[in-house]
C-alpha positions, 0 to 999 in steps of 0.5 A: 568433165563428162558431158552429163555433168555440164548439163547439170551445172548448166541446169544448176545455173539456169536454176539458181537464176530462176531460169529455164533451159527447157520448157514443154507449151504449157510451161512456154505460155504460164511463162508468157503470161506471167511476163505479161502480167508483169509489164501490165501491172507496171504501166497501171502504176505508171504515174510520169510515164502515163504522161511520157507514153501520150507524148510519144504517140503524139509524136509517132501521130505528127511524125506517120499521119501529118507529115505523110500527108504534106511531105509524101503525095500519092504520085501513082494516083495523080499520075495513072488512071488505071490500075495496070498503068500503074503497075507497069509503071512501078515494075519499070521503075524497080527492075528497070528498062533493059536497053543494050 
């Protein structure tokens, strides 16, 4: 088997699956706008899961904005004054303090 005609199967293959072994920059962005379409005419259709995705930002909402603000205070700000305080303090803190 030649090098050549491993190519041609290759192409052969990726051909029958509606797949492309190379593309040239407009080839590259009529795909990405064709795979954009696709998922946006998906979720226009989307009838349970339009009510599925409002409870996943729901959740992703209690989970960043809520418990960030109970569970995770601002430390530098109620700790430093400055600015240049606080930066030391954050380098002490992730190099460490070198003592022998």
């Amino acid at each position: 088997m030649t090098r050549g005609s491993v190519f041609n199967t290759a192409e052969r293959f990726y051909g029958i699956c509606g797949l492309q072994v190379s593309m040239s920059g407009g080839e590259m962005t009529h795909t990405i706008s064709r795979v954009y379409r696709f998922y946006l005419d998906g979720f226009r259709k989307m009838t349970v899961g339009k009510t599925l995705w409002k409870i996943i930002f729901l959740k992703l909402l209690v989970m960043f904005a809520v418990l960030k603000l109970f569970f995770f205070p601002n430390y530098l700000g109620s700790h430093f004054s400055t600015d240049q305080q606080r930066a030391d303090h954050v380098i002490e803190q992730l190099t460490g303090s070198v003592t022998n």
